[in-house]
N, C-alpha and C positions, 0 to 999 in steps of 0.2 A: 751868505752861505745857503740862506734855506732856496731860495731864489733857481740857484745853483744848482740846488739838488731837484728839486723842483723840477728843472728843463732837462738835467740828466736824464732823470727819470722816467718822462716823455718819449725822451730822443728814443729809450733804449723799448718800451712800450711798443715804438713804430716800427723798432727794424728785431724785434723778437721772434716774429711769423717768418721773415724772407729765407731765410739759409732752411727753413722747412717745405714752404714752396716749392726754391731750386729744387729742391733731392724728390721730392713728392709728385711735383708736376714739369721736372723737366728733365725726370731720370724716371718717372714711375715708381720709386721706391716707396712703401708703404707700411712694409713690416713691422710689425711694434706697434703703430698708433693706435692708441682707443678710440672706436667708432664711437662709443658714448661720451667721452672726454673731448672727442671731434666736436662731434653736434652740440656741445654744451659750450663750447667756444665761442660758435656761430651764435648762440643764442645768447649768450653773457653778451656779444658786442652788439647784437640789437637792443637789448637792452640800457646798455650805458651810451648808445647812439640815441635812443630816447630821452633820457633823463637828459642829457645834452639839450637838444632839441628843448623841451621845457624849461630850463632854466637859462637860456641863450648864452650855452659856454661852449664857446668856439673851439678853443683847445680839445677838449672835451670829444668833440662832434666829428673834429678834423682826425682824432688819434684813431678815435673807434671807427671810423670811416674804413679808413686807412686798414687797422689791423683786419676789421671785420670782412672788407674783403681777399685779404690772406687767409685768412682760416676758413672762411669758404671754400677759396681756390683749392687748400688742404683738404677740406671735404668733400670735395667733388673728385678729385684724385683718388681719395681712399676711395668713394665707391666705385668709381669705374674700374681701379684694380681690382677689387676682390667684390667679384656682382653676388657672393651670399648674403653680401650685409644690405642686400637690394630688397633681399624676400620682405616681403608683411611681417610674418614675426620676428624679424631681427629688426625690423626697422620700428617697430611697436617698442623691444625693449630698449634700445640704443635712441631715440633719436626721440623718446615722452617726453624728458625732462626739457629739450630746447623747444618742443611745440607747448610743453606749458609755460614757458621765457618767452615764446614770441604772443603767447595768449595774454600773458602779464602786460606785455611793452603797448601792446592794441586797446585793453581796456583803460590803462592809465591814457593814454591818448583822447579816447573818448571820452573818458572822465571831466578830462580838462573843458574837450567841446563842448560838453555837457552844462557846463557851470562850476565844475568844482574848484575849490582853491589850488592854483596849479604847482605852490611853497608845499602844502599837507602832500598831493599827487605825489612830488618827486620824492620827496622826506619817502613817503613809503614805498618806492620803486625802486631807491639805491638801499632802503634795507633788509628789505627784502633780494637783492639783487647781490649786495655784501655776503650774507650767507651762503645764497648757492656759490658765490663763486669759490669763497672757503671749501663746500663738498662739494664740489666743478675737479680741485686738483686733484684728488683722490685718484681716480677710476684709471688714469693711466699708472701711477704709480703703482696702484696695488697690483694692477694685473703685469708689471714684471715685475713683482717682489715675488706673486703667488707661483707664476711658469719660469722656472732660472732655465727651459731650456727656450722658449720661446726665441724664434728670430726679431733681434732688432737692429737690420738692417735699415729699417725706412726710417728712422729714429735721426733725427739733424743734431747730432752732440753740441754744437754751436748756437741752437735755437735753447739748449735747455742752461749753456753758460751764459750766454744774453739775459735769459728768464731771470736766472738767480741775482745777475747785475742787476736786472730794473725792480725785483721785487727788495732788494736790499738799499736801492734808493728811495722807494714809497717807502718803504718801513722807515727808516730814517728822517723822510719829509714830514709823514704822517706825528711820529715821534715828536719833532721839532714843534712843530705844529699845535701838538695838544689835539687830533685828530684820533680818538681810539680804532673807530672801523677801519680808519686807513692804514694804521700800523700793525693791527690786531691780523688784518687780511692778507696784507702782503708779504708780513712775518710768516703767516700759516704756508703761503705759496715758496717762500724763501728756502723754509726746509724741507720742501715738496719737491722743491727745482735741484737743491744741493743733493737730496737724496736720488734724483733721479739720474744726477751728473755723477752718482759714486756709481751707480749701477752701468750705467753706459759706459765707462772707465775699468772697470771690474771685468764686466763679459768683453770687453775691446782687446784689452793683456791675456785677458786665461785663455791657457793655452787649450790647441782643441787636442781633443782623444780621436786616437783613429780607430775605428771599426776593428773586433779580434780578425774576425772575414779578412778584412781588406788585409789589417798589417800579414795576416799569413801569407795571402794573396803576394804581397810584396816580400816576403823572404821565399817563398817559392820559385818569384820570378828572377832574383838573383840568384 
């Protein structure tokens, strides 16, 4: 069973990013997504593409491969749609936290070349790495909890029911396990994902209000 969950868990890891893609980079849709939640994507899978790398866990190396460059592809889409998130200061607040993830993943690297013990390196690059990815889910959730009128078109309803699939399967693995950072984190992401799948559900049914303008506009023209 754990086995089981295990490769579930995986499976659903690799195909969490694509139905985000499609809508992102093969329709341009981009509304909704957080440019900092973006960049912190890109940086979380350089990261655990590291720690991979270090401890020669293939699984590991091949998922983050895999996902890392889907949420690129996602973040190369969000910028070219919307070039203010291009400026220097938007790109200083939105995209510090993945240039201090990619500065972490670089010096553990070197660490290693260095001489260090490469068991202590990783120990401290996945716990370190654990944490942000816990404040990693944040940033898109909060910011459609705080704007209910926000467009969230670019939004893959399908990437965020996947999400909650796989983080409900590492919760579970990690559980079985006796693994606390695995079940601690991907429990945090679980009610991150479910919460975000109530809200994309919510504004998908509510009904829209038309304009006082417009509906006059429309009893006028009958």
């Amino acid at each position: 069973m754990i086995a089981a969950l295990g490769s579930t868990a995986a499976a659903l890891s690799i195909t969490v990013v694509w139905p985000q893609v499609w809508l992102s980079c093969r329709h341009g849709r981009t509304l909704g997504l957080s440019p900092t939640g973006s960049w912190l994507a890109v940086g979380l899978n350089l990261c655990w593409l590291t720690f991979g790398l270090l401890v020669g866990d293939g699984p590991q190396i091949a998922t983050h491969a895999v996902v890392g460059a889907g949420n690129t592809a996602v973040l190369v889409a969000l910028l070219r749609a919307q070039p203010q998130l291009r400026t220097g200061q938007q790109l200083r607040r939105t995209a510090a936290g993945a240039a201090g993830l990619a500065a972490l993943a670089a010096v553990s690297v070197v660490a290693v070349v260095l001489g260090a013990a490469t068991a202590a390196v990783a120990a401290g690059l996945s716990a370190v790495v654990t944490l942000v990815g816990i404040v990693a889910a944040l940033p898109q959730l909060v910011g459609i909890l705080l704007d209910r009128t926000q467009d969230l078109s670019g939004m893959s309803p399908a990437r965020w029911y996947l999400g909650a699939g796989s983080c409900a399967s590492w919760t579970a693995y990690g559980w079985l396990l006796g693994q606390p950072t695995v079940w601690l984190s991907a429990g945090f992401g679980l009610v991150c994902a479910v919460a975000t799948c109530a809200v994309l559900r919510a504004r998908s049914t509510a009904p829209r209000t038309v304009p006082q303008r417009a509906s006059r506009a429309v009893l006028a023209a009958a």
